[in-house]
C-alpha positions in Angstrom: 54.5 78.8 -164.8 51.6 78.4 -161.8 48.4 76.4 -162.4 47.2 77.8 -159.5 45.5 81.1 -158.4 48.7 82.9 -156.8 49.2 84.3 -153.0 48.3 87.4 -153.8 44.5 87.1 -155.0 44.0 84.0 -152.2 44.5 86.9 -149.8 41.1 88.7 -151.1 40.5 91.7 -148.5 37.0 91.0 -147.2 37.9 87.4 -146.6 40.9 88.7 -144.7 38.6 91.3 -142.8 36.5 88.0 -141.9 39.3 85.8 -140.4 40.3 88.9 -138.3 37.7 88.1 -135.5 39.4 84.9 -135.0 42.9 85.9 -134.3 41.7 88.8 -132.2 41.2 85.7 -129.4 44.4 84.2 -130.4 46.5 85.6 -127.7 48.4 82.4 -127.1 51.7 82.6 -125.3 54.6 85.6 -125.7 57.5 84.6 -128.1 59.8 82.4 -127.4 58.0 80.0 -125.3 58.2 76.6 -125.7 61.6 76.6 -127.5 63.6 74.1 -125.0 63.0 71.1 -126.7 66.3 69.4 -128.2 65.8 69.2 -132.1 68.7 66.8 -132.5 66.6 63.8 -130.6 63.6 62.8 -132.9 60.6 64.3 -133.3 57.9 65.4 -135.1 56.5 68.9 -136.1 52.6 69.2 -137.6 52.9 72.0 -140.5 50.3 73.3 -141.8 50.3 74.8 -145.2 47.6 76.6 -147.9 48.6 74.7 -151.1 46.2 72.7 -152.8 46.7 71.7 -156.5 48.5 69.1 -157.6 51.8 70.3 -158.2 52.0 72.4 -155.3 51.3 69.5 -153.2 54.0 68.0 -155.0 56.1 71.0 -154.6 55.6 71.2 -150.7 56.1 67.4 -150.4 59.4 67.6 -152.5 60.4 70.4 -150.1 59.7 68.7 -146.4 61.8 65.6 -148.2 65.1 67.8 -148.8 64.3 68.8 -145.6 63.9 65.7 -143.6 67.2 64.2 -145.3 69.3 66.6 -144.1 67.6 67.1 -140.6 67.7 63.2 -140.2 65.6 63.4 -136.2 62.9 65.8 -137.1 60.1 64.3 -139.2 57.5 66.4 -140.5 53.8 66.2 -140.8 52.4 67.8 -143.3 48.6 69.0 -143.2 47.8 70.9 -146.9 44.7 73.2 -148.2 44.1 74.3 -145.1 42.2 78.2 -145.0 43.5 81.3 -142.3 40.2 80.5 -140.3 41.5 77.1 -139.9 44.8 78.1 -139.0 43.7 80.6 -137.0 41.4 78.2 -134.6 44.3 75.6 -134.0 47.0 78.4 -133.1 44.6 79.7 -131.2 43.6 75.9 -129.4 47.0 74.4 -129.9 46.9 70.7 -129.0 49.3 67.8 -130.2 47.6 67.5 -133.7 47.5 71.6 -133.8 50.4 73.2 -136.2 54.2 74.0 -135.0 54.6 75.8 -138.1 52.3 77.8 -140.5 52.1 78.7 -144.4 50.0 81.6 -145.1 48.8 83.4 -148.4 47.5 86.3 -146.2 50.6 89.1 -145.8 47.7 91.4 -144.8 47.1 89.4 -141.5 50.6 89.6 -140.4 50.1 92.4 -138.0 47.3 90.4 -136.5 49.7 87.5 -135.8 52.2 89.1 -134.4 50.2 91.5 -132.4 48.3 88.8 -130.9 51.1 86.7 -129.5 49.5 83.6 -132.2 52.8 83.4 -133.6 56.4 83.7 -131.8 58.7 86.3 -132.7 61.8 85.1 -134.6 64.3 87.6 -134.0 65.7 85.6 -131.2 66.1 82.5 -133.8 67.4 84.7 -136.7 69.8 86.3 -134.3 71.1 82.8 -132.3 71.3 81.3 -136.0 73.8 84.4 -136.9 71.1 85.0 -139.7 70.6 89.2 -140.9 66.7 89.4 -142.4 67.9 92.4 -143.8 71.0 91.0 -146.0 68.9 87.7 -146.4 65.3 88.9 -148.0 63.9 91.5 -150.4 63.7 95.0 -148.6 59.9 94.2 -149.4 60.1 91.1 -148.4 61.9 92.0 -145.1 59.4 94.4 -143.9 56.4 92.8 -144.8 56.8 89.9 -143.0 57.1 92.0 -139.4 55.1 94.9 -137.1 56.1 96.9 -134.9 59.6 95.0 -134.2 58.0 91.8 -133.8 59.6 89.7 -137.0 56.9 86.9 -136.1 56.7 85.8 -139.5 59.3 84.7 -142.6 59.1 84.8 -146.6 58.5 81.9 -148.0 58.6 82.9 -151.9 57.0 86.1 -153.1 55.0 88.2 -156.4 56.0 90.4 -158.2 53.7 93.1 -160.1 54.5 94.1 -163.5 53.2 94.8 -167.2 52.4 92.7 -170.0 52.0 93.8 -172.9 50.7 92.8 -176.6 54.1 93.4 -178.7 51.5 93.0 -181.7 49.5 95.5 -181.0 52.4 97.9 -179.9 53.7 97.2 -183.5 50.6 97.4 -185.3 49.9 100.7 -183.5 53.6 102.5 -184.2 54.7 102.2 -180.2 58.3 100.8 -180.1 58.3 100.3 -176.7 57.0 99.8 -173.4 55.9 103.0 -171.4 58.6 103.6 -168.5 56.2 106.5 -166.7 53.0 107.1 -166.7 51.8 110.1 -169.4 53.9 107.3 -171.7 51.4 104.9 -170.2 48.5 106.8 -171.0 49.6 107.9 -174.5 50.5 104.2 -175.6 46.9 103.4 -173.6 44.6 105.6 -176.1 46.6 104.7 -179.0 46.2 100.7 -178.5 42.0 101.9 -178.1 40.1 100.7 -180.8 36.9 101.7 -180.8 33.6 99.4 -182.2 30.2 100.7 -182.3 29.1 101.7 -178.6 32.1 99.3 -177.4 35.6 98.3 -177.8 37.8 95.7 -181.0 40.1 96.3 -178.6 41.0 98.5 -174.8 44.8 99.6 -174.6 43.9 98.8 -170.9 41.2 98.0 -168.7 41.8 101.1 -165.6 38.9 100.0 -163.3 39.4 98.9 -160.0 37.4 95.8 -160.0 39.3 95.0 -163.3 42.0 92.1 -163.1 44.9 93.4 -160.5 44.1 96.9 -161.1 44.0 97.7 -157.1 45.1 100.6 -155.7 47.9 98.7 -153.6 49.3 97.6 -157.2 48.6 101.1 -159.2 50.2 103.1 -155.3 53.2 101.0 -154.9 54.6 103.0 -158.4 54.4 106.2 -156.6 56.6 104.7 -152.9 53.4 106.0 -150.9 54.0 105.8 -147.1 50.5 104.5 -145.6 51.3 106.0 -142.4 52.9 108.7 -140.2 55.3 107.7 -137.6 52.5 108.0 -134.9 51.0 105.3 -136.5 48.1 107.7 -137.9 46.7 107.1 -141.9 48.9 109.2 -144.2 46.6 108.6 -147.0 45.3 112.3 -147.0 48.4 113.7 -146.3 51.1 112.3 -148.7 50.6 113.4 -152.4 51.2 110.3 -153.9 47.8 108.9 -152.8 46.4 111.9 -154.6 48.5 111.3 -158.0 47.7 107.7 -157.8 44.1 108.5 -157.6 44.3 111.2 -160.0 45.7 109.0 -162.6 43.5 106.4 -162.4 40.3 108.3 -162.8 42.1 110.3 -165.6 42.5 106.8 -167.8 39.0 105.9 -167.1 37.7 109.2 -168.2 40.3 109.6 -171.3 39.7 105.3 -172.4 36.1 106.1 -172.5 34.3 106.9 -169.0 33.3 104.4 -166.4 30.3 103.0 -167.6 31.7 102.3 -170.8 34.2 100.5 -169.4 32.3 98.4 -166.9 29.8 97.8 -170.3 32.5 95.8 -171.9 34.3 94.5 -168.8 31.1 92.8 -168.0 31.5 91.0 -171.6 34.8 89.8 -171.3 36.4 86.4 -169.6 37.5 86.1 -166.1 40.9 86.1 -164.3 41.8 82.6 -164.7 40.5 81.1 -167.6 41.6 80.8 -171.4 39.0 83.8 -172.1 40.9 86.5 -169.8 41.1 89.5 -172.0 44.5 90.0 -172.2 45.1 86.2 -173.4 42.4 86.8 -176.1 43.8 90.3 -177.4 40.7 92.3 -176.3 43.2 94.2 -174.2 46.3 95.2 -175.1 48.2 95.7 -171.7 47.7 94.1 -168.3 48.7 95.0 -164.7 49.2 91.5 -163.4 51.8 88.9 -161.2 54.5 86.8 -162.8 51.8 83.9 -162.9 50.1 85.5 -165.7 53.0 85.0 -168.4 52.4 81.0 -167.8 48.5 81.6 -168.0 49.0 83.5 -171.1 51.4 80.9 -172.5 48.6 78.3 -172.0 46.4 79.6 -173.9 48.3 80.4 -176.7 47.8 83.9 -177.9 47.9 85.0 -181.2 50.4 87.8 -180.8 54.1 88.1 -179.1 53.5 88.8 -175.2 56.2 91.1 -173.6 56.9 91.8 -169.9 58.1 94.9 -168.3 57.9 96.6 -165.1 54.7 98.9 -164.7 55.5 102.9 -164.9 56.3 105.4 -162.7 55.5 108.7 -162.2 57.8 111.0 -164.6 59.8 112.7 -161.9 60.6 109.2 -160.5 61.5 108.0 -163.8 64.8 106.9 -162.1 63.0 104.5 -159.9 61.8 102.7 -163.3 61.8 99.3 -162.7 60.1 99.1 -159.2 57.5 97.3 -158.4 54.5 96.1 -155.8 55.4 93.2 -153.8 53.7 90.4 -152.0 53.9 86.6 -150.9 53.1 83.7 -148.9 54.7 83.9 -145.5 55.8 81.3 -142.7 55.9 81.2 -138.7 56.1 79.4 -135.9 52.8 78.6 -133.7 52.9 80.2 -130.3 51.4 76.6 -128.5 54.3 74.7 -130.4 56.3 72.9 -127.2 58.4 71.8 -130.1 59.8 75.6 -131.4 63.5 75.0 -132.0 62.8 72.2 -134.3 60.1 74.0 -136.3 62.6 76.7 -135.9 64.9 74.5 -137.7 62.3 73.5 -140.6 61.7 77.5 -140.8 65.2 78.4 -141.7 65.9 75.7 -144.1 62.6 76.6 -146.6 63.0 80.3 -146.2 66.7 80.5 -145.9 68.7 77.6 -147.8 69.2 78.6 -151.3 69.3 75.5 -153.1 65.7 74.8 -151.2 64.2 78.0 -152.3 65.3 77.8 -155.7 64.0 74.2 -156.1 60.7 75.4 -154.5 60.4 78.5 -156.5 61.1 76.3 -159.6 58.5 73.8 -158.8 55.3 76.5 -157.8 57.2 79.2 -160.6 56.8 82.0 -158.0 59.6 84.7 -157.2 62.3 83.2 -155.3 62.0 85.0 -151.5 66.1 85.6 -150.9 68.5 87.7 -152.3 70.9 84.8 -153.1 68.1 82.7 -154.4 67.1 85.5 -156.8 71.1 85.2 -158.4 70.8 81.6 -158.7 71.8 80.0 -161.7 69.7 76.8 -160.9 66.7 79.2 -161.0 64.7 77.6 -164.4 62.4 80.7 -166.3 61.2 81.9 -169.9 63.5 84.9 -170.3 60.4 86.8 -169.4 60.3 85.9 -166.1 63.7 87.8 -164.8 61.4 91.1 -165.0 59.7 89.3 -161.9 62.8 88.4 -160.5 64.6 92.0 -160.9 61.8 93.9 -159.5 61.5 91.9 -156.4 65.2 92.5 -155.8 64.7 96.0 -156.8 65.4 98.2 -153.1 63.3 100.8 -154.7 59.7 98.0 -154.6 57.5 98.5 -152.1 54.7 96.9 -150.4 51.7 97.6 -148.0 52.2 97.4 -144.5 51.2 95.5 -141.7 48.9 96.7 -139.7 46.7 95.9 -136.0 43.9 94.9 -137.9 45.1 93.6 -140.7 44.1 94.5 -144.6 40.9 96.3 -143.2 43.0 100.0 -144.4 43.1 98.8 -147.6 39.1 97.7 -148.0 38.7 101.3 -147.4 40.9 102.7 -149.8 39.7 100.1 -152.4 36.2 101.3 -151.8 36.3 104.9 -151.7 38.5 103.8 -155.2 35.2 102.4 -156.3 33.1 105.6 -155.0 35.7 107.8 -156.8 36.3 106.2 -160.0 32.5 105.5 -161.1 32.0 109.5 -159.7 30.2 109.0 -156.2 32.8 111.1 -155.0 33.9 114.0 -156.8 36.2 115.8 -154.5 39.1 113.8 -153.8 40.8 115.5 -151.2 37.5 115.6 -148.9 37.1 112.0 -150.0 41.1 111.5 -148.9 40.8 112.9 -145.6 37.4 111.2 -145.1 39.2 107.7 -146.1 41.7 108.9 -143.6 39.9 109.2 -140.5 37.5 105.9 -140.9 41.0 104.1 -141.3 42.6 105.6 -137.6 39.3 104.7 -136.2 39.3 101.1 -137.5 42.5 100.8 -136.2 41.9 102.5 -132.8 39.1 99.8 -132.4 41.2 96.8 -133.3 43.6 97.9 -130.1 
């Protein structure tokens, strides 16, 4: 399991909002220019990549070496920890020390990219290569990795969203089994409540938004909301599972004790990545979390039996069970590159060659990012960790998508979260539609 913070939190949505300005300008070329260069004479490709820690350095360097062995005239060079601001400037620049190829943590940004010509649109390579995105990646996967046609960007492994559970506490407290939709969810939630003094011995789960996880992409994606109409227009104040997704929320804040309370004793407790997080300490019973959490919790070895399930869903969607939010780092080829049929060919081989996805997955213990991959029997993982792998294969997962301007739409539903949860904002369908028409202006600015 990961050392390392995961994609998913790397991509935080206000420093997302912040790299924004920079790819506005990045308007660098239209797809598919550039690729005449001959990848079977030697050369050399600059890619630039996020990773930092030591094993994922390790992990990327294995990967570019199974690579270069069996794409004997195309040498990469590899540039590591390297921010979306950076990234952003050299696609925008471009230069022979800028990258052919980019890794990013940021899914949110996609739209950006491939709105703003900084990356080249792949269909062309996918289609020359006889490659289908859709029979190759996750349906998640697949669509959040495009806008608007333009497939400028790859999956290059993924997270998963599920629930972990104390199978301790769920003993200790007469629950057999984990909740499958959500008034299960709640029940099992007040039950696992301990109450001490003014406080908590221990929180069946920690509801707020600023909790650990607990955003409204990853409590939404159990309800399949559509985030807009066809037009293009917000559909948060129009499609009713924005409003039960809200709705719940605020209901298990209120019913686990009311949102001061709750902040009270979040304020006490340890933070996301260390030893102290709650959930490896036992001061809460169930977490919303990615399928880096069960290594985490591992590490710092609990005193109770940890299970892993998928999160809820509503209960007329209980046939959905097993769904999920989904998210990952993604790859793309830089719109300068003079040199795009062979980072074409480095593309396809560590988004699209099992055995190299597999190994990769294996080495950063993320969720493999193709369907084969996903069925490999080289794939190493605690028995736990096929949750991860079924709901990211799951048709029925869903994620947030791209849009002009990026993950700005989801700062603003996070926010008026905040405003409705701590009771701000009491009227949730005025909020809603009030959410909805700051997000079509946003976006009507961004064009």
């Amino acid at each position: 399991m990961p050392e390392a913070i995961p994609f998913a939190v790397r991509k935080a949505a206000f420093a997302v909002a912040a790299s924004l300005a920079l790819l506005t300008t990045a308007c660098t070329g239209q797809s598919g220019s550039g690729a005449t260069d001959d990848p079977s004479k030697d050369t050399t490709i600059n890619f630039w990549h996020a990773w930092s820690a030591p094993n994922e350095v390790k992990a990327v360097n294995a990967l570019v070496a199974g690579f270069e062995k069996t794409h004997p005239t195309i040498h990469v060079n590899v540039v590591g920890n390297m921010t979306d601001d950076k990234i952003n400037q050299a696609l925008r620049s471009g230069g022979a020390k800028a990258p052919d190829v980019i890794s990013s943590f940021t899914t949110n940004n996609v739209g950006k990219f491939c709105s703003s010509g900084a990356l080249v649109n792949l269909n062309p390579f996918f289609r020359k290569a006889d490659v289908d995105p859709e029979k190759t990646f996750p349906k998640a996967m697949n669509e959040y990795t495009q806008f608007d046609g333009n497939r400028c960007t790859v999956p290059l492994l993924g997270d998963a969203y599920g629930l972990y559970y104390n199978k301790t506490a769920f003993r200790k407290a007469g629950i057999a089994n984990p909740p499958k939709t959500w008034s299960e969810f709640e029940a099992d939630a007040k039950k696992l409540t301990i109450p001490a003094g003014g406080s908590y011995r221990q929180l069946g789960f920690m509801p707020d938004y600023h909790g650990w996880e607990s955003t409204t992409e990853h409590y939404f994606a159990q309800f399949s909301p559509t985030y807009f109409d066809k037009s293009g227009k917000s559909n948060v104040a129009e499609d009713p599972a924005f409003e039960q997704g809200f709705a719940l929320q605020k209901r298990l804040v209120d019913e686990l004790g009311g949102f001061q309370k709750l902040e009270r004793f979040r304020a006490t407790l340890g933070d996301e990545w260390g030893p102290k997080h709650p959930f490896h300490t036992g001061q809460v019973a169930m977490q919303l979390d990615g399928e880096w959490r069960l290594g985490m919790a591992l590490a710092a070895k609990p005193k109770f039996d940890i299970g892993v399930a998928p999160l809820p869903v509503p209960d007329d969607q209980a046939a959905q069970y097993g769904k999920g939010y989904i998210t990952g780092t993604i790859a793309g080829i830089a719109a300068t590159s003079r040199k795009q049929n062979a980072a074409w060919e480095f593309v396809k081989y560590i988004t699209t060659d099992t055995d190299a996805v597999v190994g990769f997955a294996n080495d950063i213990h993320n969720v493999p990012s193709t369907l084969a991959a996903l069925k490999s029997p080289k794939l190493n993982y605690d028995p736990r960790f096929k949750t991860f792998l079924d709901i990211a294969a799951d048709p029925d997962s869903t994620t947030t998508p791209a849009s002009v301007n990026g993950g700005q739409y989801l700062v603003t539903i996070q926010q008026f979260g905040y405003d409705y949860e701590s009771g701000k904002v009491t009227d949730l369908k005025a909020g809603l539609k009030k959410t909805a028409a700051q997000i079509d202006t946003d976006i009507a600015q961004a064009k």
